[in-house]
N, C-alpha and C positions, 0 to 999 in steps of 0.2 A: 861796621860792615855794610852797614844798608845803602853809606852814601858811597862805600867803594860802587858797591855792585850796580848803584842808579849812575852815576860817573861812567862806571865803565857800558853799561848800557846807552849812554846818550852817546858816548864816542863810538859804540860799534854801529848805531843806528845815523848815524852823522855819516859814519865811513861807508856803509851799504846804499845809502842814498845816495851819493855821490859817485858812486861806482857801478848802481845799476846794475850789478850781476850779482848771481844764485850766489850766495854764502849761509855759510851751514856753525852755527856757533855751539861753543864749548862753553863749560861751566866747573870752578873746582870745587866740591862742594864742600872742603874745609874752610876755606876763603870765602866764598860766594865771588869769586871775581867773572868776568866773560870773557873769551879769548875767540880769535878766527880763527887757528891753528892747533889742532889738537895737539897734544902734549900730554905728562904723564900726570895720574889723577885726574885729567881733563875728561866732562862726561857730555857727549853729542846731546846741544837743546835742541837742532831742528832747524829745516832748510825751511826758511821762511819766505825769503825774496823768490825763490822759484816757483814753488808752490803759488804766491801770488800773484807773478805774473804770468801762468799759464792759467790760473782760473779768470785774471782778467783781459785774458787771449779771448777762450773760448767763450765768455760771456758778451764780448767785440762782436764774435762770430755769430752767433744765433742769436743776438740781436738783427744781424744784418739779412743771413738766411738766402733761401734759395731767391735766383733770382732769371725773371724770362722775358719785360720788355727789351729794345732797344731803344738806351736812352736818346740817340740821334735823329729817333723816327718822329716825321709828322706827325699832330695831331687829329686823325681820322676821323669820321663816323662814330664808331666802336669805339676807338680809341688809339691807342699805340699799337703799331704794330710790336710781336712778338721776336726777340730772336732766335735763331735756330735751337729750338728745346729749349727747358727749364733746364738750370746748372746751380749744383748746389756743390760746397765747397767743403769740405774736412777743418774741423775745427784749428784740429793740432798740427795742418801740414795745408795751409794755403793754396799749394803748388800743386796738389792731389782733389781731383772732384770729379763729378760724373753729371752728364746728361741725357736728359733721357723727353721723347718728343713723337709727334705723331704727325703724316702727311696724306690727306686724303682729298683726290680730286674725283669730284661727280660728272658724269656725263649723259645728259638726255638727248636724242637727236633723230632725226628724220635724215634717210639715207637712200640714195635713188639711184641709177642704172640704169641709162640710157645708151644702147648701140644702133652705131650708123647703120648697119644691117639691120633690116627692118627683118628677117627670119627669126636674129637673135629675140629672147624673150626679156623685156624690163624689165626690171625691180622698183617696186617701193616699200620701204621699210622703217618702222620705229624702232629703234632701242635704247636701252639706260641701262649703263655699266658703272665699275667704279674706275675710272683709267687710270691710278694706283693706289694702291692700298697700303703702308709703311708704317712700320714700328723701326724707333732711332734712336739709337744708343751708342754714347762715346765717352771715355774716361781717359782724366791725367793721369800718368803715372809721376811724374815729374816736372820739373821747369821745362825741360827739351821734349818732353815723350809723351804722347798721349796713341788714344786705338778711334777708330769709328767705324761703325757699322750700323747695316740696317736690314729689317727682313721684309722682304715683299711680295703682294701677290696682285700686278696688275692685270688689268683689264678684264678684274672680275665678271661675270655674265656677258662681256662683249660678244655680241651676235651666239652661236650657237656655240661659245666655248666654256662655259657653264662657271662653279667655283675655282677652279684650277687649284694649284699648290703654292704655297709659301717657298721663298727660296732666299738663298744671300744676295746683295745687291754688294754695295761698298764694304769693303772689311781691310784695312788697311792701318799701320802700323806708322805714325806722322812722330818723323823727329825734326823738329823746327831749332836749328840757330844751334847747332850743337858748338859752331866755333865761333857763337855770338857775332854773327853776323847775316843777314838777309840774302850774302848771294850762295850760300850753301844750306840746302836743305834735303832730307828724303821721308819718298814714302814707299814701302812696301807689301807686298799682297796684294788685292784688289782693291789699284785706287785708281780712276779714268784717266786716261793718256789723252793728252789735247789732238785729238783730230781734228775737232771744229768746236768752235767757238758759240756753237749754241749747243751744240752734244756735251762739252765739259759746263756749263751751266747748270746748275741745281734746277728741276724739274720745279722747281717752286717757284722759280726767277724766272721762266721764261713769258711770253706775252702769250701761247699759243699751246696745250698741252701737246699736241702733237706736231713734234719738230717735221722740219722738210724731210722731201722724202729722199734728197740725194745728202742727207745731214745722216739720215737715218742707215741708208747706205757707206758712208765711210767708219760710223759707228761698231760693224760690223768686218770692213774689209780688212783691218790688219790684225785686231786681235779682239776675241769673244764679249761681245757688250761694251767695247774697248776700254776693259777693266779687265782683263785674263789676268792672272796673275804674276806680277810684274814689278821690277824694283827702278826707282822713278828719282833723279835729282833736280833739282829748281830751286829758282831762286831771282832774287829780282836788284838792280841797283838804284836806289833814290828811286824807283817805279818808275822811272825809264828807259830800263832795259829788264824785260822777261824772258825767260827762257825755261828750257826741261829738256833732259834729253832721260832714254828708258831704253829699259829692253824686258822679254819675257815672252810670255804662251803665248801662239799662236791663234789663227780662227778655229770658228766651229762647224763644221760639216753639218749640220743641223738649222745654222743660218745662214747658210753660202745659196746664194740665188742667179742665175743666170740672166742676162741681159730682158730678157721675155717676162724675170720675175717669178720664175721656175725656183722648185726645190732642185739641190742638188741628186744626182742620178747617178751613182756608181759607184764601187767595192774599193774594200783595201783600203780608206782614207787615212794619211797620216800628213805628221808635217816635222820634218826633221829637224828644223832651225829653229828659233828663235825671232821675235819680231825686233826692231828697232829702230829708235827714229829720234826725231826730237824736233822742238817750238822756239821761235822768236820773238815775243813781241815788243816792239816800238812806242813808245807814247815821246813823240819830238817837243813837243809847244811846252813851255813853261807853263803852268799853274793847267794843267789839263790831260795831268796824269790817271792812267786807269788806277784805280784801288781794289777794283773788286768786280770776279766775274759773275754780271748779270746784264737782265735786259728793261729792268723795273728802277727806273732812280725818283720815281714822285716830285719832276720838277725840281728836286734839290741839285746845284753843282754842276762839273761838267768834266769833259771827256772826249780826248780823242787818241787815236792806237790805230796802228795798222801791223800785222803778225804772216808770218808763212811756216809751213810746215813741211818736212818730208819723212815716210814712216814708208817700211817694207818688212814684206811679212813672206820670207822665201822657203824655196821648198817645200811647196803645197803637195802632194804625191796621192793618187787613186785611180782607181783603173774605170773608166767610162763605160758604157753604154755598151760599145763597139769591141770590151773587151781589151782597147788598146792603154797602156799604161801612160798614166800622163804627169806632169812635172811643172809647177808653173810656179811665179814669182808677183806677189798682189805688193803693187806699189801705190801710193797715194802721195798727191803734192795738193795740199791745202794753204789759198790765199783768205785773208781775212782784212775787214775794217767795220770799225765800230764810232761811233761819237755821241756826244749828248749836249745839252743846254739845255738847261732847268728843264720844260716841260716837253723837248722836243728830242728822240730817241732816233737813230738810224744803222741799219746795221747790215751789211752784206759777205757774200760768203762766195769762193771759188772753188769746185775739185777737179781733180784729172785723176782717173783712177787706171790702170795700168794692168794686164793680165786679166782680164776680164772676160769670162766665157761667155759666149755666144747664145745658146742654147745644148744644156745639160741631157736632151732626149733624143738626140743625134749624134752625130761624129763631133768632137769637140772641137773648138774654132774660138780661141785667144786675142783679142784685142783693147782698144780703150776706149773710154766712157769719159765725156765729162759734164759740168751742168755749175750751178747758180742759183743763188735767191738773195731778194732781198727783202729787208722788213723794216717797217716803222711803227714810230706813234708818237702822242701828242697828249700830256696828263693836263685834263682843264682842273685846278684844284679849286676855284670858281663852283662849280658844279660839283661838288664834293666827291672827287679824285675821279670823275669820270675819265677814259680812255680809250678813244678811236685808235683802233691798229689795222695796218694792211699786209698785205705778205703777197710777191709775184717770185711765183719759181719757174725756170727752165733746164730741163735734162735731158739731154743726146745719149739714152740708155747705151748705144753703139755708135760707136764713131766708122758706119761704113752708109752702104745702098743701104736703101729704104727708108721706113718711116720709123721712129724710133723716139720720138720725141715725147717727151713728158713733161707739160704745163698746165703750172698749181695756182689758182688764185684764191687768196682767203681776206677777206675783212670783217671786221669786228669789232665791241666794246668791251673794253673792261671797266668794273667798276671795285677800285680797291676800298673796299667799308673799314678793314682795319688794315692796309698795306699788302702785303701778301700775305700774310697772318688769315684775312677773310676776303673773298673776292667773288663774285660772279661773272660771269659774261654771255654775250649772245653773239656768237659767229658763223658767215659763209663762207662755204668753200667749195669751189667748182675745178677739180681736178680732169684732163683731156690726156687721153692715151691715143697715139697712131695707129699707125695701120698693124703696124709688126708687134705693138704691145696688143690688139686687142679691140682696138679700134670702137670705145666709149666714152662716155662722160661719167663721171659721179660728181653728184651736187649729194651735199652733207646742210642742212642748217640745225646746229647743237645750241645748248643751254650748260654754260659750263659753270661747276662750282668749286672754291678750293679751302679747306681746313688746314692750317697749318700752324702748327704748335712744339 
């Protein structure tokens, strides 16, 4: 009986090796013999192969553990940069994991005010803020499905605005490749609609904490933070062809400003429609496809793309100043291009912004606006990732009589210690208002720092 049951034991361990799958054996205990198949008098000995290899799953897994550089990153200062959060993985389900990360930019700066009316009174001023504050947190739920979000509270103590409140920033619902393929994808809830191509940039990527101001403006003109809440499809082919098109919530009456830079002035606001619109982008040249939107590449690879946009956000409805009921339709047409080679970056930006009021403390008066920037730099990685950046901007707040114009000049260094992971920099910025904005200067020179984890 001994050598049936060592016989039949070597042929069922012969048969389980070779098949690689959970088998669960039986035993007669009159006979001693083993069987794969239970039968009668057959008594269950125990799923062996499953059991073994899910214990030597998850002992794969927490060997390997949560994980936060980027392996592609230069070797830094510090060291590697960081990827977007730590991400740790579920033992028993690969495809399920969560990340969790923090974004914090410093700001110390000298701030100044000078008008051509010598009546008006100047300003000089010091202050240090934090220009944003972010807790990040994103989880799979699946191969296709994951969430992201974040809470934030920027521009703590900026000038006299003291702690402020936490709020949602990104919260959006990303099903990637549902019909395993790249040119179908969606996202919903609050996720940013490409208006511009440095406003859908991660705040982390940019050369400049504080985007331009006609950037910061279309951010604003179609739909709230432009992240309203919103259901968004994209997708890309071979990364030569980008696109998205969206729709959803409208603007915010609370960030709606007038040509002059005014808050909005008047009763009744609503907005009946719905925004929608949608993006194109181009990368022509073989081996010089965009992969990814930012404005930081340390020298690595290259890149070039040119993209256009058009987004309307109608039926804007509130009654003025004047009492008179008004009805308006905010349309936007954004041009973009961008390129790179190894250490040298260049990026510029067009808007026409369309329904555009006047001044909100008067009779209401409709027209259009449009403006420009452009930006560069240059990583010496020599110098251990030192970075000269420049930034010229021009904006025709109104496209009529008068003075209206707004031009932004900033330059700067950054120095990436661990990538954007750890950075500082030292930037100028001399921003000129006309006659009809207001008719001053402000010169900014800040001490910028960034935490990012």
């Amino acid at each position: 009986m001994k050598r049936t049951l060592i016989s039949s034991l070597a042929a069922v361990t012969l048969s389980t090796a070779a098949s690689a799958e959970s088998t669960t054996l039986y035993t007669d205990p009159a006979t001693g013999q083993v069987f794969t198949q239970p039968g009668e008098n057959r008594v269950k000995m125990g799923e062996f192969v499953e059991a073994e290899s899910a214990e030597a799953a998850a002992k794969t897994a927490s060997t390997k553990g949560p994980t936060v550089e980027n392996a592609d990153s230069p070797e830094f200062l510090l060291g590697k940069e960081t990827a977007p959060n730590m991400k740790f993985r579920a033992f028993d389900n690969p495809d399920m994991w969560i990340k969790l990360g923090v974004r914090l930019q410093g700001t110390f700066e000298n701030y100044q005010r000078d008008y051509e009316d010598s009546a008006e009174k100047d300003t000089d001023n010091w202050d240090a803020y934090l220009r944003r504050t972010r807790f990040e947190a994103a989880v799979g739920f699946s191969k296709h499905v994951s969430f992201t979000m974040d809470i934030r509270n920027d521009k703590v103590n900026y000038q006299d605005k003291g702690e402020q409140t936490f709020n949602v920033g990104d919260a959006y619902l990303k099903i990637s490749k549902p019909f395993d393929t790249s040119l179908v994808n969606f996202r919903l809830y609050r996720g940013k609609i490409d208006v511009s191509r440095t406003e859908t940039v991660k705040s982390a990527y940019v050369l400049h904490y504080d985007r331009p101001h006609v950037a910061d403006e279309a951010a604003q003109y179609i739909s709230h933070n432009r992240r309203g809440t919103n259901v968004k499809m994209y997708g890309d082919w071979e990364k030569k062809i980008h696109y998205e098109v969206a729709v959803g919530d409208g603007v915010h009456s609370g960030k709606l400003t007038d040509a002059k830079g005014g808050s909005f002035e008047g009763d009744d606001f609503n907005q009946k429609s719905f925004f929608y619109g949608g993006k194109i982008v181009l990368s022509p040249f073989d081996g010089w496809e965009e992969t990814k939107r930012t404005e930081s590449y340390f020298g690595k690879g290259k890149h070039f793309e040119i993209g256009a946009s058009y987004w309307k956000s109608p039926d804007i409805t509130y009654t003025d100043v004047t009492d008179v009921a008004r009805n308006i339709d905010h349309e936007l047409i954004n041009l973009e291009m961008s390129a790179h080679y190894k250490g040298a970056f260049v990026q510029a930006e067009w808007f026409q912004f369309d329904g555009v009021v006047n001044d909100f403390e008067v009779a209401t008066e409709t027209g259009k606006s449009s403006g420009w920037y452009a930006t560069g730099e240059y990583v010496i990685e020599e110098l251990g990732y030192l970075a000269p950046f420049v930034r010229y901007e021009s904006w025709e707040k109104w496209d009529g009589e008068g003075d209206w114009d707004l031009e932004s000049k900033i330059a700067g260094v950054n120095w990436y210690l661990r990538g954007n992971s750890t950075k500082v920099g030292l930037v100028f910025q001399e921003d000129t208002y006309g006659k009809d904005l207001g008719d001053y200067t402000d010169t900014r020179f800040k001490l910028t720092t960034q935490w990012f984890f």
